[in-house]
PDB file as gemmi writes it, atoms N, CA and C in Angstrom:
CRYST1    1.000    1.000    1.000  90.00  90.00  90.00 P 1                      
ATOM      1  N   UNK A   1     -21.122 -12.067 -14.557  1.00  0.00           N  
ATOM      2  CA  UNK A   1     -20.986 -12.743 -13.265  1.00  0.00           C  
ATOM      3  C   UNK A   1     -19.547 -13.231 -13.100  1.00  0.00           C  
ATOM      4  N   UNK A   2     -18.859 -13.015 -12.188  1.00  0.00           N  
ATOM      5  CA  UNK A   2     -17.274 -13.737 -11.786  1.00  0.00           C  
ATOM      6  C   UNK A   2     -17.290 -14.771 -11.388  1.00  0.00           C  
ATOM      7  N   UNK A   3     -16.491 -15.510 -12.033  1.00  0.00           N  
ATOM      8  CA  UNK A   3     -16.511 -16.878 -11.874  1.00  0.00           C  
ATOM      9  C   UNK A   3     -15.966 -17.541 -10.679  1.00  0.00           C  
ATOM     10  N   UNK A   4     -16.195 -18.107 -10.085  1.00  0.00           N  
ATOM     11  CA  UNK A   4     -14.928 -18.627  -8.512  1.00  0.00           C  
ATOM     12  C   UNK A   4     -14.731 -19.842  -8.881  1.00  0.00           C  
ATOM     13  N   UNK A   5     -13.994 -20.625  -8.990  1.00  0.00           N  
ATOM     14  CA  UNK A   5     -12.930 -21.567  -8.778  1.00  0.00           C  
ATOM     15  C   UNK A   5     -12.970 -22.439  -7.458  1.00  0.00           C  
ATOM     16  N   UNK A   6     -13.007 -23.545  -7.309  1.00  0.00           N  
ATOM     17  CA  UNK A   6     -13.036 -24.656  -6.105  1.00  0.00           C  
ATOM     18  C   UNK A   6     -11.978 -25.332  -6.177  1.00  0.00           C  
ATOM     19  N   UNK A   7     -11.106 -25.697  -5.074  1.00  0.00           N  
ATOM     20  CA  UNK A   7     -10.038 -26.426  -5.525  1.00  0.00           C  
ATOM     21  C   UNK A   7     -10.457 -27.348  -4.224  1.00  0.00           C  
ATOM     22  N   UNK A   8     -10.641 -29.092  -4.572  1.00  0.00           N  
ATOM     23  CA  UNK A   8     -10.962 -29.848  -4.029  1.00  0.00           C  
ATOM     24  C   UNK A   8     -10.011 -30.901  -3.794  1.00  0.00           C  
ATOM     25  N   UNK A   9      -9.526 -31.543  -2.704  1.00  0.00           N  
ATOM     26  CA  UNK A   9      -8.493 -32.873  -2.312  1.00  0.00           C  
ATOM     27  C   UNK A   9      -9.322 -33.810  -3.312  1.00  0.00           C  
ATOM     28  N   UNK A  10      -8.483 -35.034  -3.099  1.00  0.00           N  
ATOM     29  CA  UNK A  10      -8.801 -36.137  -3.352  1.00  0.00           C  
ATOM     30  C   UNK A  10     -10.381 -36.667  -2.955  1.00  0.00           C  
ATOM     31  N   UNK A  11     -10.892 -36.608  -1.790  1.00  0.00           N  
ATOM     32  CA  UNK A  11     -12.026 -36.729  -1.048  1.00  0.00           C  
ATOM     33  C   UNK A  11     -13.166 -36.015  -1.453  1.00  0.00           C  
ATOM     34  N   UNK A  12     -13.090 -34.625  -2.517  1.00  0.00           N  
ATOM     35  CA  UNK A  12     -13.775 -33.763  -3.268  1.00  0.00           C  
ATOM     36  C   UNK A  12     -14.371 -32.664  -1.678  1.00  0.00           C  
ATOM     37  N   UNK A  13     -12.800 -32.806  -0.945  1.00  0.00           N  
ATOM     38  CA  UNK A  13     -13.179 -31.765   0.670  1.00  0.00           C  
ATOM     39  C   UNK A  13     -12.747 -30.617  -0.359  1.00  0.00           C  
ATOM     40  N   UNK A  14     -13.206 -28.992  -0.025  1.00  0.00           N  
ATOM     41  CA  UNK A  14     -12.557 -28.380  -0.887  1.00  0.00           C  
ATOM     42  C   UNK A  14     -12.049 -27.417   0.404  1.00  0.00           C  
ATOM     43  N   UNK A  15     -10.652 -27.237  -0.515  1.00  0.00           N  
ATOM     44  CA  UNK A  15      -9.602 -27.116   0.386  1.00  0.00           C  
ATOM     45  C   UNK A  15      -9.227 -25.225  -0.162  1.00  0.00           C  
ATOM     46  N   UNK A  16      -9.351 -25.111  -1.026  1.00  0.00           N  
ATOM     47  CA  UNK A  16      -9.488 -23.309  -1.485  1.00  0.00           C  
ATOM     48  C   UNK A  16     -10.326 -22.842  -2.510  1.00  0.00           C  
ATOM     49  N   UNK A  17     -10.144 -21.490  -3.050  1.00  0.00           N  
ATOM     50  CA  UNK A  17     -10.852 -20.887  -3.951  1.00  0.00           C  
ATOM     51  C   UNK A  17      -9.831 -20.006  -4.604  1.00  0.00           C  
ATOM     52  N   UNK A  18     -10.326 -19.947  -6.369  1.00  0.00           N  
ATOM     53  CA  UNK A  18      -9.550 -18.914  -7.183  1.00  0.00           C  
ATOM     54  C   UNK A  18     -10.896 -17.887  -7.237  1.00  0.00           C  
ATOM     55  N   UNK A  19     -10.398 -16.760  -6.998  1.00  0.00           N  
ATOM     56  CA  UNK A  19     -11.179 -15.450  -7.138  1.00  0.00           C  
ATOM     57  C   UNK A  19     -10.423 -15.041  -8.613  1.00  0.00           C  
ATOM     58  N   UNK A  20     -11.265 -13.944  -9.136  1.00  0.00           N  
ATOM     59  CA  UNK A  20     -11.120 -13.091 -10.175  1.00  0.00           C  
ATOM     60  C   UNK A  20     -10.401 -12.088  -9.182  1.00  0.00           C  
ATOM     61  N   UNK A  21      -8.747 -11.300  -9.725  1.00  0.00           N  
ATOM     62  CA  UNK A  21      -8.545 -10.152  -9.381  1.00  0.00           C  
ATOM     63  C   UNK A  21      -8.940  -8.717  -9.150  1.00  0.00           C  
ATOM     64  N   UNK A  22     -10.110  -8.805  -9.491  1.00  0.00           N  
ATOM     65  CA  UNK A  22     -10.745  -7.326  -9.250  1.00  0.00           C  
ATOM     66  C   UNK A  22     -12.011  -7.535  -7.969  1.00  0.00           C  
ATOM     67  N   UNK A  23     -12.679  -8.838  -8.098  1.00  0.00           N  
ATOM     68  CA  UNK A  23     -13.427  -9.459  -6.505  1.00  0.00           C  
ATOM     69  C   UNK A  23     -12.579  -9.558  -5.258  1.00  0.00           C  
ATOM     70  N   UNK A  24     -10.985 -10.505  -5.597  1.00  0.00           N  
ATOM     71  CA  UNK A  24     -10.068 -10.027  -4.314  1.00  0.00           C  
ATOM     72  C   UNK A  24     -10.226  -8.302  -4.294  1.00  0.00           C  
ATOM     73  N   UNK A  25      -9.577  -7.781  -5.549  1.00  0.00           N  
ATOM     74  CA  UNK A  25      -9.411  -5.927  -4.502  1.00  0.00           C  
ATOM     75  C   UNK A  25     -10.687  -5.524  -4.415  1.00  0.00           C  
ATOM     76  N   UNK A  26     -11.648  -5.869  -4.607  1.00  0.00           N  
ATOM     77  CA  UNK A  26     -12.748  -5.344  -4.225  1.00  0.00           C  
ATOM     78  C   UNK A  26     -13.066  -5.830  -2.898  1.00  0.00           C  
ATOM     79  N   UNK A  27     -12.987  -6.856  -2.074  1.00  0.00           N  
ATOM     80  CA  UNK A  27     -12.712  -7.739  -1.023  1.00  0.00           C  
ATOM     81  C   UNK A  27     -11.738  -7.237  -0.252  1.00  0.00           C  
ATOM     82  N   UNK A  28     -10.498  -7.274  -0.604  1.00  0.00           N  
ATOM     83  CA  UNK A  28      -9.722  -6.406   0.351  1.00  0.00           C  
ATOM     84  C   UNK A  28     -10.077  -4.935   0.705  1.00  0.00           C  
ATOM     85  N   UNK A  29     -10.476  -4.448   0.314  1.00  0.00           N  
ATOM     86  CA  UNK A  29     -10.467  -2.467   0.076  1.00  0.00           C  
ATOM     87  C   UNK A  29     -11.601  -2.644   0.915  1.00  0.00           C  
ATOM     88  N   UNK A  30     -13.103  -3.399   0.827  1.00  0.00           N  
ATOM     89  CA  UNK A  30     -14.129  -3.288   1.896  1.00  0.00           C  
ATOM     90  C   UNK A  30     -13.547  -4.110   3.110  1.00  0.00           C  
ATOM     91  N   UNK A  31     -12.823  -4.904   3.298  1.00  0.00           N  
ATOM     92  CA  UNK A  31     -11.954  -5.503   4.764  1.00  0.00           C  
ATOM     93  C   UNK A  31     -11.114  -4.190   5.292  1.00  0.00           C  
ATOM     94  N   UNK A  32     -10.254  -3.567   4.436  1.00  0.00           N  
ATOM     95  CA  UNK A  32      -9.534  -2.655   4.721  1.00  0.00           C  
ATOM     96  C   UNK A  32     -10.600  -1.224   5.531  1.00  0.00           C  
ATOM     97  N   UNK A  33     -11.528  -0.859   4.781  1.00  0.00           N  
ATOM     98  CA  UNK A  33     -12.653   0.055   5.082  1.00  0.00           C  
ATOM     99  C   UNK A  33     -13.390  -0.244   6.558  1.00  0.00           C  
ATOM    100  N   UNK A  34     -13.868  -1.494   6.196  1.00  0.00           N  
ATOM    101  CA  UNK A  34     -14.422  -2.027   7.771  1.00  0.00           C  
ATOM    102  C   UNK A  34     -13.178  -1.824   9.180  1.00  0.00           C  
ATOM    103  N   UNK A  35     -11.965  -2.118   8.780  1.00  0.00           N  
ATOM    104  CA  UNK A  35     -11.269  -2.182   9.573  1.00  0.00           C  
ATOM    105  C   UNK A  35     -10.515  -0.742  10.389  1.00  0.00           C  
ATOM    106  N   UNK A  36     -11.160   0.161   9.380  1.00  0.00           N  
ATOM    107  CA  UNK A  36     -10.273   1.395   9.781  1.00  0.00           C  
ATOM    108  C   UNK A  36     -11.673   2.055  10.130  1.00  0.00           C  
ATOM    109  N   UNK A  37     -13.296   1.574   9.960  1.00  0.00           N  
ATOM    110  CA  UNK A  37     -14.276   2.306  10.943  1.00  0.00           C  
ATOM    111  C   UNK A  37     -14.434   1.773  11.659  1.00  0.00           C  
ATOM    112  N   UNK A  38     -13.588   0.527  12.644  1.00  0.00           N  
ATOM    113  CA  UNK A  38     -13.623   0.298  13.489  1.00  0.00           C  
ATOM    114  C   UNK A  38     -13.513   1.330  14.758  1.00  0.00           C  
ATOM    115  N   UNK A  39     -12.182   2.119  14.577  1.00  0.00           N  
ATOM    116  CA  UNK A  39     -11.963   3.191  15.144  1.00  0.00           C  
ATOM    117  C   UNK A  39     -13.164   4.105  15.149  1.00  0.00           C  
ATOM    118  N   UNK A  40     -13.456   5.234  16.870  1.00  0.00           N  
ATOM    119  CA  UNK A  40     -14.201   6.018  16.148  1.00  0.00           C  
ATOM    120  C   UNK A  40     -13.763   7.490  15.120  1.00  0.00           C  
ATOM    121  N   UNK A  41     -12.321   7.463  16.479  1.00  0.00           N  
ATOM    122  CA  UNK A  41     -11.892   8.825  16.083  1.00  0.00           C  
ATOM    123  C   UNK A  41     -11.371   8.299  14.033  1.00  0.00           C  
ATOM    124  N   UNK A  42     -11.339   7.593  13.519  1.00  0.00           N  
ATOM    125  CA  UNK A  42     -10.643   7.239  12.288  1.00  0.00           C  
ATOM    126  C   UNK A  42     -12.042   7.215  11.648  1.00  0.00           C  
ATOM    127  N   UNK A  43     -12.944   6.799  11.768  1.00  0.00           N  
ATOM    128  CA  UNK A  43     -14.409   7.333  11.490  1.00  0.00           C  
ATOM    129  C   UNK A  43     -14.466   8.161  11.323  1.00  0.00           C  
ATOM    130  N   UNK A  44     -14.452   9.194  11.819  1.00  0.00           N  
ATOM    131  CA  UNK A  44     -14.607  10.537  12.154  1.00  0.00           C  
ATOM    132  C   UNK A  44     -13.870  11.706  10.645  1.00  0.00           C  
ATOM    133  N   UNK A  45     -13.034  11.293  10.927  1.00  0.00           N  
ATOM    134  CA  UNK A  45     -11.538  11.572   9.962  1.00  0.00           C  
ATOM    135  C   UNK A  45     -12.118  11.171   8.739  1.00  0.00           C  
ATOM    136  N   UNK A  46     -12.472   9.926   8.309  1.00  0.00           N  
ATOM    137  CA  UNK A  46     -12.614   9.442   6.672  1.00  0.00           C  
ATOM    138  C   UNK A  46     -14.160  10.606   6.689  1.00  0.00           C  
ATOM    139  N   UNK A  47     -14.634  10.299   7.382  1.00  0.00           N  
ATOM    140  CA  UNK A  47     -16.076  10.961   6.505  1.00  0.00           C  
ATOM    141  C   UNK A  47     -16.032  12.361   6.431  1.00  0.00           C  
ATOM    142  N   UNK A  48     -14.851  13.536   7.622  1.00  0.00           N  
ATOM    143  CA  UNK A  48     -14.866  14.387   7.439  1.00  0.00           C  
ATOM    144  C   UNK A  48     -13.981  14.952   5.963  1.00  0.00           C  
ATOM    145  N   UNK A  49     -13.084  13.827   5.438  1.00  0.00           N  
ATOM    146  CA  UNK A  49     -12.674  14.023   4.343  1.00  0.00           C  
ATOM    147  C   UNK A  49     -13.470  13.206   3.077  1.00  0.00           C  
ATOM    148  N   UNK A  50     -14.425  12.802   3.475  1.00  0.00           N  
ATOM    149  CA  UNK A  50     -15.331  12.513   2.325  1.00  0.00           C  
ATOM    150  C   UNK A  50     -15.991  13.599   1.953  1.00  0.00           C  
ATOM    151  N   UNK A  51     -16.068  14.242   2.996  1.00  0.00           N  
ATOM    152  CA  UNK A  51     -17.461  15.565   3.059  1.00  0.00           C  
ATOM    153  C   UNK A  51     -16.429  16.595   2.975  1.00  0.00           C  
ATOM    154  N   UNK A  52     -15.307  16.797   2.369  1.00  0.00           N  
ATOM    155  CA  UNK A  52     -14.540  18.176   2.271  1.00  0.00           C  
ATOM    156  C   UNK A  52     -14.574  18.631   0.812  1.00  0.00           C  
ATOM    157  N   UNK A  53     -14.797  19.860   1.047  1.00  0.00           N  
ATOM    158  CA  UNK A  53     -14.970  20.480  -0.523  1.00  0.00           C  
ATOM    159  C   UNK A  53     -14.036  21.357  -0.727  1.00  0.00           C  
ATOM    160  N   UNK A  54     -13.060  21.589  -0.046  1.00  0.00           N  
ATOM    161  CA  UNK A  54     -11.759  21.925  -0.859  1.00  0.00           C  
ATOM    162  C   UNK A  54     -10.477  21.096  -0.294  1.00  0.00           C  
ATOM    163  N   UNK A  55      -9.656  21.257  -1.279  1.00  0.00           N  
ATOM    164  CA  UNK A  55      -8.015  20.557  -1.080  1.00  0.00           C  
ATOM    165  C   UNK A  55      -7.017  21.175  -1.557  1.00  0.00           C  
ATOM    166  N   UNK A  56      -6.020  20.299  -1.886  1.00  0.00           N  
ATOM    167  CA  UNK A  56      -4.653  20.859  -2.577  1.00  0.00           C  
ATOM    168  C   UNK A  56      -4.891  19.772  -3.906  1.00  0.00           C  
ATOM    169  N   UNK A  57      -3.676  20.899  -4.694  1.00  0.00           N  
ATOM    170  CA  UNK A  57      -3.440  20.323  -5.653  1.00  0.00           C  
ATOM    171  C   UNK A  57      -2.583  18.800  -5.574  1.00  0.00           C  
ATOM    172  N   UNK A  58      -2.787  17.854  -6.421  1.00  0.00           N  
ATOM    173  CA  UNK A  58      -1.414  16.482  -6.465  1.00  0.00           C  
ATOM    174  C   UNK A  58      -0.939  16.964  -6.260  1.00  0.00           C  
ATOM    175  N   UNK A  59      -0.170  17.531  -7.098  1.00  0.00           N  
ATOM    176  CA  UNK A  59       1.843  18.366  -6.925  1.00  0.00           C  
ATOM    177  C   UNK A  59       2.401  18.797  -6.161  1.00  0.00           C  
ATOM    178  N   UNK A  60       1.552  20.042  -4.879  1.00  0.00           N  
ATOM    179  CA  UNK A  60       1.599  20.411  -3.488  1.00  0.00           C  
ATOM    180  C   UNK A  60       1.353  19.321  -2.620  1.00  0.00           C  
ATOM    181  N   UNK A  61       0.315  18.641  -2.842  1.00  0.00           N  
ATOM    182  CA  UNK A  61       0.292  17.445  -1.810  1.00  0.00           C  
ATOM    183  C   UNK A  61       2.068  16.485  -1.598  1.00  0.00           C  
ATOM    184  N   UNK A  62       2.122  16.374  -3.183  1.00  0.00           N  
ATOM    185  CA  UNK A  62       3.575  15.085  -3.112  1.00  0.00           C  
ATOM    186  C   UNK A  62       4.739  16.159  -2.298  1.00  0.00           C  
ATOM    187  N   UNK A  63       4.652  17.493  -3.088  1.00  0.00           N  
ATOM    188  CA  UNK A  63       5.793  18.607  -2.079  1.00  0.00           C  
ATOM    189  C   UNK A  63       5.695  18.605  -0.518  1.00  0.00           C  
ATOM    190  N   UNK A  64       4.796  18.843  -0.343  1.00  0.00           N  
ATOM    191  CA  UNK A  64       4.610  18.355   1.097  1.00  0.00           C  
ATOM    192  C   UNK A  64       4.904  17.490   1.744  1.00  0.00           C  
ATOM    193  N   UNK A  65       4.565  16.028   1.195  1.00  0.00           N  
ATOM    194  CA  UNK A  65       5.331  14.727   1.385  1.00  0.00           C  
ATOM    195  C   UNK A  65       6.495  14.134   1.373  1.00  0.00           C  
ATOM    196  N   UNK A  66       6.824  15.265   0.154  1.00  0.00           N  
ATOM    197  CA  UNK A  66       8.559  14.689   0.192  1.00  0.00           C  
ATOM    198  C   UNK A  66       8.686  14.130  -1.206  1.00  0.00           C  
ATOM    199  N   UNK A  67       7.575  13.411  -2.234  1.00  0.00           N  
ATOM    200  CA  UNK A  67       7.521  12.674  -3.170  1.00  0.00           C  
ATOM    201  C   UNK A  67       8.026  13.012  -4.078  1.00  0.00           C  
TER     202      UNK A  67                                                      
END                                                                             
């Protein structure tokens, strides 16, 4: 279980939280996800490359890019 962290004022108001680093990127990456199926046409796009069964190699991909 990950532990969370309370950080409380004087008054015991609590004023933030420490997350474990892998609950933030796990937290960000589903914010990030939600935010890009907002779109439909970008919807559209992720799942048709979820559902693709062929690609390029890394190495051609970065050539392509420039990397």
């Amino acid at each position: 279980m990950r532990q969370i962290q309370y950080i409380s004022d004087e008054k015991n108001n609590i004023t933030g939280v420490i997350v474990p680093i892998d609950l933030w990127r796990e937290i960000q990456s589903e914010k990030a996800t939600a935010y890009l199926l907002k779109s439909k046409k970008m919807k559209t796009r992720l799942l048709e490359a979820k559902n693709r069964k062929e690609g390029i190699p890394f190495d051609k991909a970065c050539e392509k890019l420039g990397v």
